[in-house]
Backbone bond lengths (Angstrom), bond angles and torsions (degrees), N, CA, C in turn:
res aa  C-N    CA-C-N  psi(-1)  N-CA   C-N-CA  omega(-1)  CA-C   N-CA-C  phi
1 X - - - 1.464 - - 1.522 110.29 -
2 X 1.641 109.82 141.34 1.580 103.12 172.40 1.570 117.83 -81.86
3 X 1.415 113.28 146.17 1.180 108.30 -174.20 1.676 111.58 -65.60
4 X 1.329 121.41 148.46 1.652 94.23 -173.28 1.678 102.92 -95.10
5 X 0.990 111.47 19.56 1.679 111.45 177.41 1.124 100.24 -122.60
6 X 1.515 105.02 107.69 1.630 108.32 161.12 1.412 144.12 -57.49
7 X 1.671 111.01 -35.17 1.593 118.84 161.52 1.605 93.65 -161.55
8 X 0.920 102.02 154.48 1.683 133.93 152.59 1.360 120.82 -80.71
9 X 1.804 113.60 129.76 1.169 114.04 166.61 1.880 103.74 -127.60
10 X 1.582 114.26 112.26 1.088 120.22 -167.56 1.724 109.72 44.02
11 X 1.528 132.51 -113.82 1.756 125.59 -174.01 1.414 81.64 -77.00
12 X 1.309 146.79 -75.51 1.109 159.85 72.89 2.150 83.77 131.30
13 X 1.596 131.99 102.66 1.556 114.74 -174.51 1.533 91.02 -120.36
14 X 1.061 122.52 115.01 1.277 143.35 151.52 1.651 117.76 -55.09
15 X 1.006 118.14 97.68 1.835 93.06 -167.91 1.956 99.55 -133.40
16 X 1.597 89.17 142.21 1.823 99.10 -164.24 1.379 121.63 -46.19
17 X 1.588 106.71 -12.52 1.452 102.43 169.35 1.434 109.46 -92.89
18 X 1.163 161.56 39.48 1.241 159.40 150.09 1.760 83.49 -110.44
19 X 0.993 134.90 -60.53 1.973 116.79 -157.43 1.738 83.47 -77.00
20 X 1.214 148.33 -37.93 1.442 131.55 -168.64 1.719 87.99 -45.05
21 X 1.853 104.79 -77.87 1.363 113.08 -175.85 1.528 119.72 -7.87
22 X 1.612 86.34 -73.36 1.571 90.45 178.44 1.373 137.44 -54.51
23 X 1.150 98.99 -27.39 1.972 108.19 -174.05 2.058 84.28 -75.32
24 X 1.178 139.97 -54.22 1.367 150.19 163.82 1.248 103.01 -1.10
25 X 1.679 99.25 -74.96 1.683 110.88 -152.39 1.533 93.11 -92.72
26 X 1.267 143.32 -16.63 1.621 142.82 150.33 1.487 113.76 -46.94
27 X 1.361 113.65 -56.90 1.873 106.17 170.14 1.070 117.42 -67.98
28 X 1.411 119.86 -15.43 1.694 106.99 -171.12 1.418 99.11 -93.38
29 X 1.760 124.32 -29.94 1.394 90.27 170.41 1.383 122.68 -103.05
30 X 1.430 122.12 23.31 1.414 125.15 176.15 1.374 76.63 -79.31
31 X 1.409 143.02 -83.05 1.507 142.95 -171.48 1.487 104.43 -8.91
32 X 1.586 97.14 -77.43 1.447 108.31 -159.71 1.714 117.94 -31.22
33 X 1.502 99.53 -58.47 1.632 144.38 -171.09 1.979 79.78 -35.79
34 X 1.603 78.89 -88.15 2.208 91.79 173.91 1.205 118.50 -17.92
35 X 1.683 133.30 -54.23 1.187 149.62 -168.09 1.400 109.78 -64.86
36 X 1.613 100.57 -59.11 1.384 95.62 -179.20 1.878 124.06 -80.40
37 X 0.888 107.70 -6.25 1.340 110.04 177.35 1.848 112.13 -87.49
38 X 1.422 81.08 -24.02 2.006 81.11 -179.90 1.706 114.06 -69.61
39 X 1.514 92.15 -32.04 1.579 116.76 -148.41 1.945 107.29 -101.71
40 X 1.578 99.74 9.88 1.694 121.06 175.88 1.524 106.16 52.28
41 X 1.614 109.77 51.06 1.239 123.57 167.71 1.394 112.74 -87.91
42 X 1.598 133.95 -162.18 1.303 104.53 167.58 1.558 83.84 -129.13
43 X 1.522 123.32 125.96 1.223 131.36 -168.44 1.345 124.73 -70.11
44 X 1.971 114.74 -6.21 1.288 116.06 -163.76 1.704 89.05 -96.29
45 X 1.322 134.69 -33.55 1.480 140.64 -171.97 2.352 84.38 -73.78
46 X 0.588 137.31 -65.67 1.011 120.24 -175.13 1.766 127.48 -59.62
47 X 0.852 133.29 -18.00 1.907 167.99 173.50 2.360 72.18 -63.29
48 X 1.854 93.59 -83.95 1.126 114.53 -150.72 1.830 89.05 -53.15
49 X 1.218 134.35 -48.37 1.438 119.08 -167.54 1.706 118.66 -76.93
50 X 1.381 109.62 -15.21 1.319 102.58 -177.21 1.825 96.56 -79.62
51 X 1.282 113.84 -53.28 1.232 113.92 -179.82 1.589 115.83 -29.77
52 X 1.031 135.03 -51.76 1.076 157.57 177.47 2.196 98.38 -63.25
53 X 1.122 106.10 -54.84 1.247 96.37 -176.76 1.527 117.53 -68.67
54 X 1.096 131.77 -34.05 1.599 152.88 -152.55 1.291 107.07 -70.78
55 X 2.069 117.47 -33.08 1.168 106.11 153.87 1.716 118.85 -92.85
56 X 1.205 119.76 -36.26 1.370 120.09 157.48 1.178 123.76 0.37
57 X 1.516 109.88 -76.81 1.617 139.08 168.57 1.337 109.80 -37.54
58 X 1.270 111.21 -49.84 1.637 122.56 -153.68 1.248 107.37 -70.01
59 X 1.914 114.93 -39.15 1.241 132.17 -130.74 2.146 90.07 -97.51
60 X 1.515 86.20 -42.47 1.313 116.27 -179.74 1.456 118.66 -55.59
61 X 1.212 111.07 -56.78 1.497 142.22 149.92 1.724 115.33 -20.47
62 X 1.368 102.39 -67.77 1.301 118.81 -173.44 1.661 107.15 -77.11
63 X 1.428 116.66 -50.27 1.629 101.20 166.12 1.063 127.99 -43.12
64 X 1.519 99.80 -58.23 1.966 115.20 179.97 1.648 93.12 -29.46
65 X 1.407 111.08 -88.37 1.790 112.71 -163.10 1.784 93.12 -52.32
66 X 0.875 145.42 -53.17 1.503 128.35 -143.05 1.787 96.05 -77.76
67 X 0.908 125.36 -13.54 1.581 142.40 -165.30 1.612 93.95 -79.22
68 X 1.271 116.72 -82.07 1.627 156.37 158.68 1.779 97.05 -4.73
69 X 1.362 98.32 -58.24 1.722 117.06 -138.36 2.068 95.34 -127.58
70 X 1.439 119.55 27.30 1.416 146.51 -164.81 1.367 76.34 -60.25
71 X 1.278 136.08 -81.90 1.989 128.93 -163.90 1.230 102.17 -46.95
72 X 1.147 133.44 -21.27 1.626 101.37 177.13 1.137 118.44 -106.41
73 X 1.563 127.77 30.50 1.591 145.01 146.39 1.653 120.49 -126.09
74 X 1.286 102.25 19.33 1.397 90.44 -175.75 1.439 97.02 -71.20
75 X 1.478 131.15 -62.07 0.901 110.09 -170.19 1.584 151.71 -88.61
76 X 1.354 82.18 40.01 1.781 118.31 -160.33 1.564 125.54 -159.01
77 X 1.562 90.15 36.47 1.463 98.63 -162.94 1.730 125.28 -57.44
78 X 1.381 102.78 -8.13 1.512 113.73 158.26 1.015 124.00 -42.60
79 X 1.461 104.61 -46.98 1.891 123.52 -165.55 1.831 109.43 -64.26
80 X 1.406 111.24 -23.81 1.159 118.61 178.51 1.237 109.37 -56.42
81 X 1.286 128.23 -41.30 1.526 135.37 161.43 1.779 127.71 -23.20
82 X 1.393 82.85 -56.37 1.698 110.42 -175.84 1.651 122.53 -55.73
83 X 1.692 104.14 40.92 1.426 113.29 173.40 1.572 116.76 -33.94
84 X 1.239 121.70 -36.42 1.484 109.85 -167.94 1.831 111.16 -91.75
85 X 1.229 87.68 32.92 1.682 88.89 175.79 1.769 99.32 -118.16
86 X 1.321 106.92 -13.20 1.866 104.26 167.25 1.647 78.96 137.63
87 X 1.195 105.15 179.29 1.732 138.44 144.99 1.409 111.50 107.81
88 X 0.878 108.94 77.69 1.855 118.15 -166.83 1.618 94.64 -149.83
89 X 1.782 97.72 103.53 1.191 107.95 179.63 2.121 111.90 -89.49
90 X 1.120 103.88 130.09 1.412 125.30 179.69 1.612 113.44 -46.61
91 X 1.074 102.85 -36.48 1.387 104.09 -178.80 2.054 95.48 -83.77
92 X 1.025 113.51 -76.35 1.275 94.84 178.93 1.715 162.40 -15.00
93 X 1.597 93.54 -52.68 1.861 121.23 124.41 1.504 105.89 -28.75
94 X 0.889 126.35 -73.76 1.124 129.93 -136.01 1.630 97.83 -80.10
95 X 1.262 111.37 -27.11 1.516 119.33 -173.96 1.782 93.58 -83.92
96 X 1.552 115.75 -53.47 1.560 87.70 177.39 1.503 110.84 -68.07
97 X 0.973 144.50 -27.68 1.148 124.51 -162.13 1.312 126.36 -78.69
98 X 1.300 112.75 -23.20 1.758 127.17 140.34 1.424 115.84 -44.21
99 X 1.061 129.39 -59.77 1.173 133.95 177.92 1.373 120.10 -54.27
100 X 1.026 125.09 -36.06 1.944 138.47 162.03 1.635 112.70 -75.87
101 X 1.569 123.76 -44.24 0.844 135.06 138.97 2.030 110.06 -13.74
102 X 1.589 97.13 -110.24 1.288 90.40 164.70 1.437 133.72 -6.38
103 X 1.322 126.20 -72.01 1.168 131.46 -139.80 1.777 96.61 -89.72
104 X 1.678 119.53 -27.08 1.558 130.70 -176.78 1.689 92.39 -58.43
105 X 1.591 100.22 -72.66 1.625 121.51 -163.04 1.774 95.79 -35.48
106 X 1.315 110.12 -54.93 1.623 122.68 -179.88 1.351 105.57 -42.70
107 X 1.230 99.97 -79.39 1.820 98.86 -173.00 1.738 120.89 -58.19
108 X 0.914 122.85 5.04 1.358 123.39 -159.45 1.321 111.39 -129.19
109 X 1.766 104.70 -21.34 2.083 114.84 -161.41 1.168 118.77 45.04
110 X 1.414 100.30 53.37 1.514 107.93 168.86 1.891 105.31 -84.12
111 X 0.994 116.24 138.67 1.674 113.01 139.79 1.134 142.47 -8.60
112 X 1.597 129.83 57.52 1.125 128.85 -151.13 1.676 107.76 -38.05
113 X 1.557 89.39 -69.01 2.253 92.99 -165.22 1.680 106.27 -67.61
114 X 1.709 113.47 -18.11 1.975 88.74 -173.72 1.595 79.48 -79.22
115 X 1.418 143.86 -70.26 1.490 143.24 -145.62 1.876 84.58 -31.01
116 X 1.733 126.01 -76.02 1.119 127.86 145.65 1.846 122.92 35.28
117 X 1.315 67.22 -111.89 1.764 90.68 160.99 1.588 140.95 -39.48
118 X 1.321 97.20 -44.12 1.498 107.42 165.41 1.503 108.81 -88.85
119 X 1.126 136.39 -13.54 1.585 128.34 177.35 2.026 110.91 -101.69
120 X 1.375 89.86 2.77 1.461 88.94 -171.89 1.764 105.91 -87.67
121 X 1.281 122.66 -24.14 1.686 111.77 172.64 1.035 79.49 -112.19
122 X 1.252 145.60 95.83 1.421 152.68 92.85 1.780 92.35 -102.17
123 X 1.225 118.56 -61.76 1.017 106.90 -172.85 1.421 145.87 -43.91
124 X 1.722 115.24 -20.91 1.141 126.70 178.58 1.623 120.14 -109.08
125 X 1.429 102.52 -16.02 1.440 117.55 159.80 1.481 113.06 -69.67
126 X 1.808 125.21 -38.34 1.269 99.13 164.52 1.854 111.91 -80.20
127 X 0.845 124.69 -18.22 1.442 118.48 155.88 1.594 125.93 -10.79
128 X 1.361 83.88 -88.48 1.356 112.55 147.07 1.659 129.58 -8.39
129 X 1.378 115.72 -64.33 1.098 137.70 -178.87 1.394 109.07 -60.94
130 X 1.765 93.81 -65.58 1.067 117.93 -165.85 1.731 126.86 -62.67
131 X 1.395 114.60 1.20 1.307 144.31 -179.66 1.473 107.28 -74.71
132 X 1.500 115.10 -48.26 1.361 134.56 174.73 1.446 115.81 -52.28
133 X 1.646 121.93 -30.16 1.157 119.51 -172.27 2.016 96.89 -90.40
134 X 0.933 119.84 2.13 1.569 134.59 161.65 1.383 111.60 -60.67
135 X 1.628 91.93 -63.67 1.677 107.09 -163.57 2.194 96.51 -57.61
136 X 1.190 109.76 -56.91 1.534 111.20 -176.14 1.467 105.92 -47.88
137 X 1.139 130.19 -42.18 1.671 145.97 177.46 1.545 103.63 -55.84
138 X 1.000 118.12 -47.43 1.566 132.09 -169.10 1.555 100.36 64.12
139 X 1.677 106.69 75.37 0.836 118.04 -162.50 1.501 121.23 -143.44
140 X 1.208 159.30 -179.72 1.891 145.13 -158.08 1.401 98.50 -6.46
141 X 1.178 121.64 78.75 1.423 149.91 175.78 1.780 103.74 -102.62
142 X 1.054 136.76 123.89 1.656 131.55 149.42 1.822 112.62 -50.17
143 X 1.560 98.29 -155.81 1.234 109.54 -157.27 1.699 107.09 -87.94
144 X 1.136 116.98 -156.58 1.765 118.74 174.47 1.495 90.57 -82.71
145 X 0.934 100.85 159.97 1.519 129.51 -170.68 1.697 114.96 -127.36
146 X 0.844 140.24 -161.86 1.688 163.70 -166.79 2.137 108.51 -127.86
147 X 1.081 114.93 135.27 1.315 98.10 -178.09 2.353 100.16 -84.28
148 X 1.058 79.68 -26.44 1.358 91.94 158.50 2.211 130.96 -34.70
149 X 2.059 79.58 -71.75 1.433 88.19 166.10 1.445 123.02 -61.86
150 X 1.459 102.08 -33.45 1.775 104.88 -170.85 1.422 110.53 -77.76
151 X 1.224 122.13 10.67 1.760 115.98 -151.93 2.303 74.21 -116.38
152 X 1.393 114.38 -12.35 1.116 84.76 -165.31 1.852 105.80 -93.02
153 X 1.304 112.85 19.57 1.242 136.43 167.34 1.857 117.95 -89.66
154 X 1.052 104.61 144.12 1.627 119.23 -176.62 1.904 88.03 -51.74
155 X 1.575 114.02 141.78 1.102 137.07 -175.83 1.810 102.30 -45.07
156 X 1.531 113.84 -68.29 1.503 119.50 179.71 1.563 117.48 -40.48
157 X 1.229 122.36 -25.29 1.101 124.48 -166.43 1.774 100.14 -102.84
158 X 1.324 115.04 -53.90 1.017 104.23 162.08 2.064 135.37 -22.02
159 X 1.680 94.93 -49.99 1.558 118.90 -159.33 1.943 81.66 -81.04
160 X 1.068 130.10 -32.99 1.275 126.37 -147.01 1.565 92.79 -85.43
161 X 1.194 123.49 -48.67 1.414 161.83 -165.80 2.149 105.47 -51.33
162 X 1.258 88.72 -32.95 1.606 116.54 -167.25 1.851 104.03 -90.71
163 X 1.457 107.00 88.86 1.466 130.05 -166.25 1.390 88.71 -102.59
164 X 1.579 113.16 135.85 1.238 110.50 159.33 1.512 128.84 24.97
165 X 1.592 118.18 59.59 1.635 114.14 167.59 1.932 92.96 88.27
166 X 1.289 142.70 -48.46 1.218 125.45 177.21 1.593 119.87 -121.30
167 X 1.151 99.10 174.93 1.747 105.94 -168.94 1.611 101.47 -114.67
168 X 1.723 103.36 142.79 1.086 117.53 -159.83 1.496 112.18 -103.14
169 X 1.171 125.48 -166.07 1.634 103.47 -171.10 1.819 60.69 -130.57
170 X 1.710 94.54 145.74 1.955 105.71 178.48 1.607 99.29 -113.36
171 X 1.305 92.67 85.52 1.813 116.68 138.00 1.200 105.16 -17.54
172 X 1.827 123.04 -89.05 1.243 139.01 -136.51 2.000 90.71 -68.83
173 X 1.222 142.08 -16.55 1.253 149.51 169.85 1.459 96.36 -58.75
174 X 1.528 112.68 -72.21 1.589 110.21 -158.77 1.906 114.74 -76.07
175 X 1.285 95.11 -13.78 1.361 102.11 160.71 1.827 121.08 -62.92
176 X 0.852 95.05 -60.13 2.183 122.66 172.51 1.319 88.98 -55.26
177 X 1.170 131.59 -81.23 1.397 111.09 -165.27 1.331 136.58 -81.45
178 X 1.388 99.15 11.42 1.732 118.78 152.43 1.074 138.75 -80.54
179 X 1.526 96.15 -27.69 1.872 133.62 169.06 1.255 100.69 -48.34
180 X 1.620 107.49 -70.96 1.173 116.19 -174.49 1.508 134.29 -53.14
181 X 1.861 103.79 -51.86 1.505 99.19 160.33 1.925 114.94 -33.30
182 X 1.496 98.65 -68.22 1.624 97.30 177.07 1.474 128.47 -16.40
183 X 1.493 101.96 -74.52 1.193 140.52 152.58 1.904 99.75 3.54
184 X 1.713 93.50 -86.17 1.513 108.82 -173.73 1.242 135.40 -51.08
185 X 1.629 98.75 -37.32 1.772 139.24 160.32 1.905 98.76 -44.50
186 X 0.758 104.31 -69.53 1.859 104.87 -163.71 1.597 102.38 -92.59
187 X 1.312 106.29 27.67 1.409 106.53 163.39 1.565 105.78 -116.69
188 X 1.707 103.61 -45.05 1.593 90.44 175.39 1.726 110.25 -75.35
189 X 1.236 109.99 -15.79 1.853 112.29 172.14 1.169 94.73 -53.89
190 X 1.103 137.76 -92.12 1.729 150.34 -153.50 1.223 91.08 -17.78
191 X 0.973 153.93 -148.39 1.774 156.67 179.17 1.584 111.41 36.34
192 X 1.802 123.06 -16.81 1.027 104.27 -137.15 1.557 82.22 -149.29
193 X 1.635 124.76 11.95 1.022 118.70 -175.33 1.288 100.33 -78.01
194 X 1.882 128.40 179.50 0.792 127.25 -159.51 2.056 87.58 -151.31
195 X 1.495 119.63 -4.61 1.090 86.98 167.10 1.720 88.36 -158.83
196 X 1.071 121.71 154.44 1.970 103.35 -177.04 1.497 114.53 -77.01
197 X 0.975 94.96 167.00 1.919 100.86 -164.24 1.600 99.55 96.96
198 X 1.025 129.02 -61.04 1.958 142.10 -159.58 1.572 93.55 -27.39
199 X 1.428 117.80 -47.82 1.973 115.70 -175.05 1.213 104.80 -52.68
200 X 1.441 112.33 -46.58 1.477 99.71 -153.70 1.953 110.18 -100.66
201 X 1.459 95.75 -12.50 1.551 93.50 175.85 1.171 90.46 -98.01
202 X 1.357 147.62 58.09 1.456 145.29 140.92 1.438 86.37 -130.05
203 X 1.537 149.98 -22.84 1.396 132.06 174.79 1.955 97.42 -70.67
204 X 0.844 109.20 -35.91 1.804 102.81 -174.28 1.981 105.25 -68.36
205 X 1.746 100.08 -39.79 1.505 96.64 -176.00 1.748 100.42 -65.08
206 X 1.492 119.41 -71.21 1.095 104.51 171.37 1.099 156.94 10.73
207 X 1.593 104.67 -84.75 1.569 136.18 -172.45 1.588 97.60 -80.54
208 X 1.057 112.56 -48.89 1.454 108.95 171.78 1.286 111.00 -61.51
209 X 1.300 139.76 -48.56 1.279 123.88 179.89 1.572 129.02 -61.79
210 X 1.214 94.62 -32.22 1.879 104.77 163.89 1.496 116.20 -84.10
211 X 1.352 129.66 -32.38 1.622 116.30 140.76 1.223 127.03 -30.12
212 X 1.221 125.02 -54.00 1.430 151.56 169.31 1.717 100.89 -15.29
213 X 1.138 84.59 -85.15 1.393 117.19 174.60 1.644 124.08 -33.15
214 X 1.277 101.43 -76.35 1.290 132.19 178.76 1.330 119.17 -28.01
215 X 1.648 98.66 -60.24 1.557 129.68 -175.55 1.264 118.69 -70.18
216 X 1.355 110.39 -5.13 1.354 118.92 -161.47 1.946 84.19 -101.84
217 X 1.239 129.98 -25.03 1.650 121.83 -166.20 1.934 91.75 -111.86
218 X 1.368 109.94 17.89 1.601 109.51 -178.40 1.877 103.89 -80.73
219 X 1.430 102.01 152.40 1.577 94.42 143.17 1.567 140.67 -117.23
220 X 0.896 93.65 -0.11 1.603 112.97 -178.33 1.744 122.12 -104.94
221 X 1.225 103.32 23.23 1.966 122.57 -175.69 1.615 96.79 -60.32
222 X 1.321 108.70 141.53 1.254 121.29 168.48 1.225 101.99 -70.46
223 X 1.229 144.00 148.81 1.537 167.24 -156.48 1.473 113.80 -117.50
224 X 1.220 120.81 132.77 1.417 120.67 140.42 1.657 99.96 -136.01
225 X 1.477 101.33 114.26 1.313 103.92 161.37 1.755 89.68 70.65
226 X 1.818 113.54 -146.73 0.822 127.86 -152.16 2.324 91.15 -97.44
227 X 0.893 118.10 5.16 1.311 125.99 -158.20 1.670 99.33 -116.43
228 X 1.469 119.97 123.87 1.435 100.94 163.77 1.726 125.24 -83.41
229 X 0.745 146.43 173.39 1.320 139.00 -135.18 1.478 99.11 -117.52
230 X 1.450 113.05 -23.22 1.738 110.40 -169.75 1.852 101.78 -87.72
231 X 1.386 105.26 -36.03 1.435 104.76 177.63 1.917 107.87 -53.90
232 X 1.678 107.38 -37.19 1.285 103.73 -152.89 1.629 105.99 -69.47
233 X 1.397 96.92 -37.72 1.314 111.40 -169.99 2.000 101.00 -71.69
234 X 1.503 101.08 -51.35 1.758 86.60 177.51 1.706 123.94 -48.05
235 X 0.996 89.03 -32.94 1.743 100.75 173.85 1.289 124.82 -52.19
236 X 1.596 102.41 -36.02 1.477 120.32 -158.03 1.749 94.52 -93.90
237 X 1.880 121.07 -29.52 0.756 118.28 -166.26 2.029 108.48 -90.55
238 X 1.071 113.14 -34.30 1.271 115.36 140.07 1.130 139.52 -30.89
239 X 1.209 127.00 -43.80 1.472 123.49 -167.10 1.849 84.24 -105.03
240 X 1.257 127.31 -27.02 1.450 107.61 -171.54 1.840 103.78 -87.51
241 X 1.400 103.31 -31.27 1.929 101.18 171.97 1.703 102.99 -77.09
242 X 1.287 139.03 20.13 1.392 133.02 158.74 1.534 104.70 -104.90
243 X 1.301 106.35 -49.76 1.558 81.63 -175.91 1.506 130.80 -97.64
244 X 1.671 101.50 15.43 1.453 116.75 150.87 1.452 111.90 -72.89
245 X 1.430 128.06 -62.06 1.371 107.74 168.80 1.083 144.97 -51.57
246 X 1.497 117.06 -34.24 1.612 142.39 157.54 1.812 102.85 -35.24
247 X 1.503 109.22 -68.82 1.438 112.83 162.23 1.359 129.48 -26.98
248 X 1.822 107.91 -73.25 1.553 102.50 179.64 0.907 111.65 -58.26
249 X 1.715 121.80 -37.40 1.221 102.59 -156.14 2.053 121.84 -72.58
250 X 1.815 100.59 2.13 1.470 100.44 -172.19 1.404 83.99 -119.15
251 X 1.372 134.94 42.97 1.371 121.53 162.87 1.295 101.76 -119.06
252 X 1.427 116.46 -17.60 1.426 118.72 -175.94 1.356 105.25 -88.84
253 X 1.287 134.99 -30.31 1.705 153.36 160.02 1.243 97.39 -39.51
């Protein structure tokens, strides 16, 4: 198992999921920065909106699951605090960061869908990243597995994979490297859009559609009732990023 603390400084625990994070939200706005300067944005309003989003996301992030997953802080509602132990649901982020989003583009008259567009593969590339600080957690992991199936994985992942006496099938892998396809997808798109917004309402069809998926071989899904909550919402985000694009794309026709 990896240790999940990378170094110590005096009490001081450094642990690989806070520097994963960080290296995350560092590529997405070295990206971003790139994007908008190629694309005759003005790169300092984008610098200034992610900043603003990065805790947004986080804050957003951390309610979503603590909301979801309320019995396992009721009686320790401090502990909800304790981000660097995992639980920062994706969709949640994603809801504040729209919401800050919004309110920047507003005050400023920015471009709603290019601002959009250029923050949308940053966004799933740190995704991406950010999946990895899971894997160290031993954490959005699937079900037991075969030592068989797991052996047909790179050795590290295998050893990481190995919870208490069995080995897990790693979710948070096929998630990341779905990210990434995405990722690559709305990078060679960008050049090739046909109306603004199109990057990023194909990052919601996307990512949601491989959530979809994903969540369905998870064990640890936030719940409602008999339904897990990430499928419901990818579903919801799917069918509403299709017939937003479907839209622009016949208003611009």
């Amino acid at each position: 198992m990896i240790n999940p603390v990378a170094f110590e400084i005096g009490y001081l625990q450094v642990r690989w999921y806070g520097i994963i994070l960080a290296a995350a939200f560092l590529t997405g706005t070295i990206l971003a920065y790139r994007r908008a300067h190629r694309s005759g944005a003005d790169p300092e309003h984008i610098i200034n909106l992610i900043t603003l989003i990065i805790p947004a996301a986080i804050i957003g992030a951390r309610l979503y699951y603590v909301i979801f997953s309320w019995s396992d802080y009721r009686d320790d509602p401090l502990s909800a605090l304790a981000i660097w132990h995992g639980g920062l649901a994706i969709h949640g982020g994603i809801i504040g960061g729209v919401l800050v989003g919004l309110w920047y583009t507003r005050r400023h008259r920015l471009p709603l869908w290019n601002t959009a567009d250029i923050l949308a593969p940053s966004l799933i590339i740190g995704q991406a990243i950010g999946r990895w600080g899971n894997f160290i957690n031993q954490e959005a992991h699937g079900g037991p597995v075969s030592e068989s199936f797991i052996n047909m994985f790179p050795g590290f992942i295998k050893n990481q994979m190995f919870i208490d006496g069995q080995y897990y099938q790693p979710t948070f892998l096929y998630e990341s490297v779905w990210d990434f396809a995405v990722f690559l997808f709305l990078t060679y798109y960008w050049g090739r859009r046909k109306v603004p917004g199109e990057v990023a309402l194909l990052y919601l069809i996307l990512y949601s559609t491989g959530r979809l998926v994903v969540e369905g071989l998870r064990t640890d899904s936030l719940m409602l009732g008999p339904v897990r909550v990430a499928q419901l919402v990818s579903l919801a985000l799917i069918i509403a990023g299709s017939l937003l694009f479907h839209i622009r794309r016949k208003r611009k026709a």
